[in-house]
C-alpha positions as CSV (number, residue, x, y, z in Angstrom):
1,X,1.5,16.5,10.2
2,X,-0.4,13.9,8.7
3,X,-0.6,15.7,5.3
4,X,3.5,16.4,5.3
5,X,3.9,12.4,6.0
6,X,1.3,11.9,3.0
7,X,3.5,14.1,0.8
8,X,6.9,12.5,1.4
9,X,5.3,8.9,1.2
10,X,4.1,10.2,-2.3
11,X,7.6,11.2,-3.0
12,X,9.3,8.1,-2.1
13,X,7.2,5.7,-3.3
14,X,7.1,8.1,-7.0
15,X,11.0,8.3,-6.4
16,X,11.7,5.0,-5.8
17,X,8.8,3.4,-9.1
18,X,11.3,6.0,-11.0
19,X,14.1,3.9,-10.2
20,X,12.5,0.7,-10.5
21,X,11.7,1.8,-13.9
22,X,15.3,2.7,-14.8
23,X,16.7,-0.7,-13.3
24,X,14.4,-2.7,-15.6
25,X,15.4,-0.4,-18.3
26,X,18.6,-1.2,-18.0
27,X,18.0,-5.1,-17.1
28,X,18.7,-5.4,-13.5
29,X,14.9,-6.0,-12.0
30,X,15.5,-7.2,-8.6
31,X,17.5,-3.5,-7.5
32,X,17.0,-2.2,-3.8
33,X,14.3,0.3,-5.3
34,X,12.0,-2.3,-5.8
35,X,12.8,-3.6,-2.3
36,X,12.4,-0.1,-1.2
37,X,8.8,0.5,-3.2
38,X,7.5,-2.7,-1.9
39,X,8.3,-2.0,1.8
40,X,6.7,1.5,1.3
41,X,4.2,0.7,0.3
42,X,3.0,-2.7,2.2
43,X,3.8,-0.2,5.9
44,X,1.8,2.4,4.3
45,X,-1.5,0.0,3.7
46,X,-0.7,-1.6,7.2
47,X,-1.1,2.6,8.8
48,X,-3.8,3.5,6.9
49,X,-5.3,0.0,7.7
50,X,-4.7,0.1,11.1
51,X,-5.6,3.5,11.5
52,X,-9.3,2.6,10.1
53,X,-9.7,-0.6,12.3
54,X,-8.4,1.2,15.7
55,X,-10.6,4.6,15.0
56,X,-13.5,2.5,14.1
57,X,-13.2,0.5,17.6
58,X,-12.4,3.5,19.4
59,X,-15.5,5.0,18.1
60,X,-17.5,2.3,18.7
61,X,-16.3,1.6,22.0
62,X,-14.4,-1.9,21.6
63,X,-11.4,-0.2,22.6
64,X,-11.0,2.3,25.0
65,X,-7.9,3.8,23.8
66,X,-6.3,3.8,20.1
67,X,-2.6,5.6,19.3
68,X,-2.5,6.0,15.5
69,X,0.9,8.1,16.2
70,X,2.5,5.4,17.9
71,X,1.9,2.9,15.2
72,X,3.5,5.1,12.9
73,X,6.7,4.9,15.0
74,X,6.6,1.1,14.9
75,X,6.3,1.0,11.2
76,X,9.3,2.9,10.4
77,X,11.5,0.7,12.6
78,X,9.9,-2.2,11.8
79,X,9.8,-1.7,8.1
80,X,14.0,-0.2,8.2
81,X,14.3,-3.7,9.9
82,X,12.2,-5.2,7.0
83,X,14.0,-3.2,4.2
84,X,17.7,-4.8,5.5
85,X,16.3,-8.0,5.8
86,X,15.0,-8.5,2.7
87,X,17.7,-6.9,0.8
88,X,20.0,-9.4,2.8
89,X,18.1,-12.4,3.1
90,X,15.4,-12.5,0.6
91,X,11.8,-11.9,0.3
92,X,10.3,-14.4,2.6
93,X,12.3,-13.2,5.6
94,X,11.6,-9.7,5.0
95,X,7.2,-10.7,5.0
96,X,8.3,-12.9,8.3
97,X,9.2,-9.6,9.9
98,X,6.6,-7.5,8.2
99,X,3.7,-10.2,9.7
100,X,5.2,-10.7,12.8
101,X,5.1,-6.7,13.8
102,X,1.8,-6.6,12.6
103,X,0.8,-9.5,15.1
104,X,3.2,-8.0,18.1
105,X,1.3,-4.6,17.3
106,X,-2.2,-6.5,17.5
107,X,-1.1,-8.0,21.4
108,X,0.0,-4.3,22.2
109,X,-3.3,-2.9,21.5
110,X,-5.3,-5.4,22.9
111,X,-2.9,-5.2,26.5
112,X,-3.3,-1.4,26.2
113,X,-7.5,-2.0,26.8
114,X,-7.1,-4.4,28.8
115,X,-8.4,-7.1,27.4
116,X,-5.5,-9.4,28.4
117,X,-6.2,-8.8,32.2
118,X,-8.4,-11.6,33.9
């Protein structure tokens, strides 16, 4: 699974630098590619990120309980949510969104171990 996810990130973010590149080529640099490339690839850095931080606790024993999987579900609604956004409303709104899961993400795992609970 992890390795098929690996493959079509490759292939989307190569697709989507391949259309970047033909935009500027043809003098339009601020296309939905680049929109698209940039979203890519700032949710994949946050899951492989995330991934490291929660294994590493989980190993450790800060956390109890780490879902990678789960996280992986969050990112792809959080970043289609970032994707219109930005496309719509400009960069900053789409990084408010992009920060703002990370954080809500951050309060989920620390309620899943408890750490909330008195």
């Amino acid at each position: 699974m992890t390795r098929w996810a690996f493959i079509l990130t490759v292939v989307l973010i190569a697709g989507g630098a391949a259309a970047v590149w033909w935009a500027r080529a043809r003098g339009k640099s601020g296309s939905r590619a680049s929109v698209l490339v940039s979203v890519l690839s700032g949710w994949l850095a946050a899951y492989v990120l995330w991934s490291l931080a929660g294994g590493l606790a989980a190993r450790y024993g800060v956390l109890t309980t780490y879902n990678g999987s789960l996280f992986g579900a969050v990112a792809v609604v959080a970043g289609l949510w970032q994707y219109q956004a930005q496309v719509r409303q400009g960069r900053e709104r789409g990084l408010t969104i992009f920060v703002a899961a990370q954080l809500v993400w951050l309060v989920f795992v620390i309620a899943q171990n408890g750490m909330l609970a008195p």
